[in-house]
N, C-alpha and C positions, 0 to 999 in steps of 0.2 A: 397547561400543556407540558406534557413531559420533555426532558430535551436529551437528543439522540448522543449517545457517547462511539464518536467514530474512531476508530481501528485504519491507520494507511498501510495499505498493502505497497513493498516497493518490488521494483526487480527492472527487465528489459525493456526498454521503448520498444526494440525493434524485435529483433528474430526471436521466440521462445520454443523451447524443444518440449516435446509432448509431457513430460515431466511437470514442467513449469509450469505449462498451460492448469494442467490437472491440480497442481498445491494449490494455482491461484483461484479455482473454480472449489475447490473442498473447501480453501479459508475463506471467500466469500460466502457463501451457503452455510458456513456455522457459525459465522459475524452475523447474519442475516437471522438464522432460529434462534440468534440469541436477543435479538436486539437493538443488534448493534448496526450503528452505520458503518460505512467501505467509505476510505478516501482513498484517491489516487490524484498522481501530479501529472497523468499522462491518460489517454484513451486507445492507445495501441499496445501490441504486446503482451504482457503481461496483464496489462492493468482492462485491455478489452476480454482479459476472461472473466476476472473476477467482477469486472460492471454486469457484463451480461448474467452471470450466474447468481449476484445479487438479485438482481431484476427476478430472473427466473423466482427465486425465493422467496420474493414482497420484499426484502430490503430495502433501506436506503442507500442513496447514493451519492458523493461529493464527488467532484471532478474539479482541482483546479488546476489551470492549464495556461500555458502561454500563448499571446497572440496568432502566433504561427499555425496554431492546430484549430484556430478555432470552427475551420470549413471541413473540420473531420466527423464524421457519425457519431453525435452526442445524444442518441435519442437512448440511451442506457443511464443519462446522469439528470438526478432530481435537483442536485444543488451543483450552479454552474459559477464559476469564478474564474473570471481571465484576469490575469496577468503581464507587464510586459515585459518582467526579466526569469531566469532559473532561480536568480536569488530570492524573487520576491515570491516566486512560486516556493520554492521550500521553506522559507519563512512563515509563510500562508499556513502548509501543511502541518506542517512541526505544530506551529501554534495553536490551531483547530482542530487535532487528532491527539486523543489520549496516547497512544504509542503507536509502534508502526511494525511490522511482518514481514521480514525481508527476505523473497522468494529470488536469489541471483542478483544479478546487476552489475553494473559497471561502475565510470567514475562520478555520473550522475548519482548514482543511489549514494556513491561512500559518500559525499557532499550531503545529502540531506541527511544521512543516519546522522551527519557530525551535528547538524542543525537541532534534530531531535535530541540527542544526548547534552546537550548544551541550553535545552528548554527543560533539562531534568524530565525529562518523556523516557520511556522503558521501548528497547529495542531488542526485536529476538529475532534470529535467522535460522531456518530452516537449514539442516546441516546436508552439505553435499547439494546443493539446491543451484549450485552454478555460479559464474563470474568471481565478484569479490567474496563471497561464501568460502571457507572460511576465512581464508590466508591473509586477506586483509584486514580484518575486524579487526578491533583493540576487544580489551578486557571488559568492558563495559556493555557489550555487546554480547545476548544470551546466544547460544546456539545449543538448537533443539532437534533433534530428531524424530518426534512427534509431533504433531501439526496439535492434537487436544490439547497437549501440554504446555505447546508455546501462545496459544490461545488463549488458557486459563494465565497463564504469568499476565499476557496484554489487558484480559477482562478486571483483571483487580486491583 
């Protein structure tokens, strides 16, 4: 059996503006024709577009999540992993996602990009995409104005 090389998509737990929605439903959908699994560390916001439009796709799907969420509508995620802290939740992610796609987000997301960059994992943020996009990234941290472009950096 072949084993699935997953891509985490990060951004908003909570509010996302029609923008967001749409990166997160494009980069799901062409992780998905490529191959590739979708991880997320959350099932709202951001991360319930790209579940769902993996689905749509036949993709796979990782969800790992902390105990708090876990009486939320999972029926989008193939592989389920609860958690009891954020840390161990981005620890998880970092560690079982070849890199991660970072559509906005707060101080949740800067916390795990740190996680992934510190696992030597490739991080690339979709530029103008909201929250800590750019202003807060360090140098280490791609930022891409095409969604192909920052896909093909994460696929290879």
């Amino acid at each position: 059996m072949q084993s699935i090389n997953f891509i985490a998509i990060l951004g908003f737990a909570k509010q996302v503006n029609e923008r967001q929605a749409l990166l997160a439903e494009e980069a799901a959908r062409k992780l998905s024709e490529s191959g590739h699994g979708v991880g997320v560390g959350n099932v709202t916001g951001t991360f319930s577009h790209a579940l769902k439009s993996a689905k749509e796709n036949k993709g796979l799907t990782m969800a790992i999540i902390e105990q708090t969420l876990r009486d939320r509508n999972l029926s989008d995620c193939d592989i389920l992993q609860i958690v009891s802290t954020q840390r161990a939740k981005h620890e998880a992610l970092a560690k079982q996602c070849s890199g991660a796609l970072v559509i906005g987000g707060g101080t949740g997301t800067l916390k795990l990009i740190e996680q992934f960059l510190r696992n030597g994992k490739r991080v690339v943020a979709i530029a103008d995409s909201g929250g800590i996009v750019p202003r807060e990234l360090g140098n280490s941290v791609t930022i891409s104005s095409d969604m192909d472009a920052a896909l093909r950096t994460l696929m290879h």
